[in-house]
C-alpha positions in Angstrom: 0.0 0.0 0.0 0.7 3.5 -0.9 -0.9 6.5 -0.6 1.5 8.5 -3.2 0.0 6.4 -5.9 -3.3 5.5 -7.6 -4.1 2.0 -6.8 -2.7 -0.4 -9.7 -0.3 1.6 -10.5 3.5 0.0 -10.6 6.0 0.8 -7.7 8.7 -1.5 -8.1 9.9 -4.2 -10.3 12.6 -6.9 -9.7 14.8 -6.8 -12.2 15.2 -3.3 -12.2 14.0 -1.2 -15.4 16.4 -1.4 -18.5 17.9 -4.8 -17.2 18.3 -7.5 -19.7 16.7 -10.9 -18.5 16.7 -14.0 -20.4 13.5 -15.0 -22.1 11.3 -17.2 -19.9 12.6 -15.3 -17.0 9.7 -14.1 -13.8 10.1 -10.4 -13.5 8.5 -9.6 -10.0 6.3 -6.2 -10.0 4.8 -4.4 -6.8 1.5 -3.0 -7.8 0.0 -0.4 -5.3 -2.8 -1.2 -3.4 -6.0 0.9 -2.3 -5.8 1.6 1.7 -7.0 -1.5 3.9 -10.1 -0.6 5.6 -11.0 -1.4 9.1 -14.4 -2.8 10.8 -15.3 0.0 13.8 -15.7 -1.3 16.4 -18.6 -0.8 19.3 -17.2 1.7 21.7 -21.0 2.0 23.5 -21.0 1.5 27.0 -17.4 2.2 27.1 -15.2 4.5 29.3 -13.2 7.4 27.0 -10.4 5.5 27.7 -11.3 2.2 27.1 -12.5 3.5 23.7 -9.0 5.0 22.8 -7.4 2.0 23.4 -10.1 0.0 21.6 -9.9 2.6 18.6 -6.0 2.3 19.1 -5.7 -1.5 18.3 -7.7 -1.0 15.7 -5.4 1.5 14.0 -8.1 4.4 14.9 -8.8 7.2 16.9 -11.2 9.8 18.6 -11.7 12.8 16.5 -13.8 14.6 18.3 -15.5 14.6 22.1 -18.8 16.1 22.6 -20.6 15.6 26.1 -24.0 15.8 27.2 -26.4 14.6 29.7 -27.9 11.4 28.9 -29.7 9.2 31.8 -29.5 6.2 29.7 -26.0 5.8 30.2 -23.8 6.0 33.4 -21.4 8.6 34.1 -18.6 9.0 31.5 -19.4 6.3 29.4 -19.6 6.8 25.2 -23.4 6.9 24.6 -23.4 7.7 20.8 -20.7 6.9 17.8 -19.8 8.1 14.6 -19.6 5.7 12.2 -21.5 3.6 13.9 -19.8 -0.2 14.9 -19.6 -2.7 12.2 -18.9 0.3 9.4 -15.7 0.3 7.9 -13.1 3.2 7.1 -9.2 3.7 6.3 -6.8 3.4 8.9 -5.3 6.5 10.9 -8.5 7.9 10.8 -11.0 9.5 13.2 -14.4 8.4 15.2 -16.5 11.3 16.4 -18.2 10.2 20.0 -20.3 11.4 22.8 -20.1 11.0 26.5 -22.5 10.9 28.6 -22.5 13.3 31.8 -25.1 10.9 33.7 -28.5 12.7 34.8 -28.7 16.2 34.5 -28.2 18.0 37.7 -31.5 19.0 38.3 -33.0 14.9 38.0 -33.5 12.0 40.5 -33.4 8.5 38.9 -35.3 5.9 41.2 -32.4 2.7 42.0 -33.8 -0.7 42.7 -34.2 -1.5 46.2 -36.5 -5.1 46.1 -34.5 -7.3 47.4 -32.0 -5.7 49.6 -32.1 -5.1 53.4 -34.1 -1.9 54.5 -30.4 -0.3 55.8 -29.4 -1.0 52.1 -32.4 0.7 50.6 -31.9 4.0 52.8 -28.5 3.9 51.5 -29.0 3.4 47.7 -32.2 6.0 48.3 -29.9 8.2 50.2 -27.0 8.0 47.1 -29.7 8.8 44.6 -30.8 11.5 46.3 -34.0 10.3 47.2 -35.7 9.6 50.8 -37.5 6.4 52.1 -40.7 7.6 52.7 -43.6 5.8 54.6 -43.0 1.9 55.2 -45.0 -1.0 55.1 -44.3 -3.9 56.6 -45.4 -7.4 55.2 -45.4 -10.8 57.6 -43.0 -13.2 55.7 -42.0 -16.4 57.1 -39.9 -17.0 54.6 -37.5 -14.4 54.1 -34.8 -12.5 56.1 -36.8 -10.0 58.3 -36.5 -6.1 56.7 -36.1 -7.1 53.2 -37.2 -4.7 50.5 -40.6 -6.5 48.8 -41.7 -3.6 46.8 -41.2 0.2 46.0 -43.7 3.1 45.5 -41.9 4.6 42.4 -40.4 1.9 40.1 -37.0 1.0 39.2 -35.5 3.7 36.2 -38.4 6.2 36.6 -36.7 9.6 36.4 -38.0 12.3 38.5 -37.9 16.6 38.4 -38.0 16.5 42.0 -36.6 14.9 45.2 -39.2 12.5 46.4 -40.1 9.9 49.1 -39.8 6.5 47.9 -42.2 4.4 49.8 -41.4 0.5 50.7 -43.3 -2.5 51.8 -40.6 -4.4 54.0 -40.9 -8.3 54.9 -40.6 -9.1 59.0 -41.2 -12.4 60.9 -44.4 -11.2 62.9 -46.7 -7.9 62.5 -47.2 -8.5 66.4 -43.5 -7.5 66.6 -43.5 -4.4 64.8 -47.0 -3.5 66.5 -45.2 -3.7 69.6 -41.8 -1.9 68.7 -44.3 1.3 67.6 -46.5 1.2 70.5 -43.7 1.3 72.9 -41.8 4.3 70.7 -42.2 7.2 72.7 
């Protein structure tokens, strides 16, 4: 490959030009080539520098960075390519991409809570920027007492405002929690 030439062109011969060869003799000719092209690969998901290593291997790179706030992807990761994966294109060449900066400032995204302890909810809540609001409790035999069972607002919803997130907890007895409230003072 060259890029100094039109593809097909001759760049070289073996023997030399003006060299006298016997009849029936192979004369070896390099004939230029058109620029291998590369697959893109799917930087989506990725960290900015996961993708410049990715893009690197490849014999690419990052052209040009925009960011913008984008709750479908975490913090810092490439939500959008261009080309897109799968394309192809010349070596040594550029990918524009853009990276998300997570929720906007001014939004709550509600985490998952079913399933974790009722400590572990406040927490996640707490890290979301969100508050436990009223709680429920549920009489579960079968399950570690003060797990999550269900949430008010569901998993992804994405909210203009802080809000209480209310949760139905699991507990051995009702009787027991009846008790712990009566004797609150």
């Amino acid at each position: 490959y060259t890029n100094k030439v039109a593809e097909g062109i001759v760049v070289d011969q073996y023997p030399k030009p003006n060299m006298k060869v016997k009849t029936g003799r192979t004369v070896r000719l390099k004939i230029s080539t058109s620029e291998k092209l590369v697959f893109i690969p799917n930087l989506i998901g990725q960290s900015l520098r996961s993708a410049e290593l990715i893009l690197q291997q490849a014999g690419l790179l990052i052209d040009t960075v925009y960011f913008e706030y984008n709750p479908e992807y975490p913090y810092n990761t490439i939500a959008w390519q261009y080309p897109k994966a799968n394309d192809t294109m010349k070596k040594g060449f550029g990918i524009q991409v853009t990276v998300s900066k997570g929720l906007p400032p001014d939004f709550y995204q509600v985490p998952n809570v079913i399933g974790l302890s009722l400590n572990q909810a406040k927490e996640y809540l707490a890290k979301a920027r969100l508050k436990v609001g009223k709680i429920s409790y549920h009489e579960d035999q079968d399950l570690v007492p003060y797990t999550v069972l269900d949430q008010s607002i569901s998993e992804g919803t994405v909210l203009d405002r802080a809000m209480n997130i209310d949760l139905v907890v699991s507990v051995l007895d009702l009787q027991d929690i009846f008790n712990q409230l009566t004797n609150e003072p």
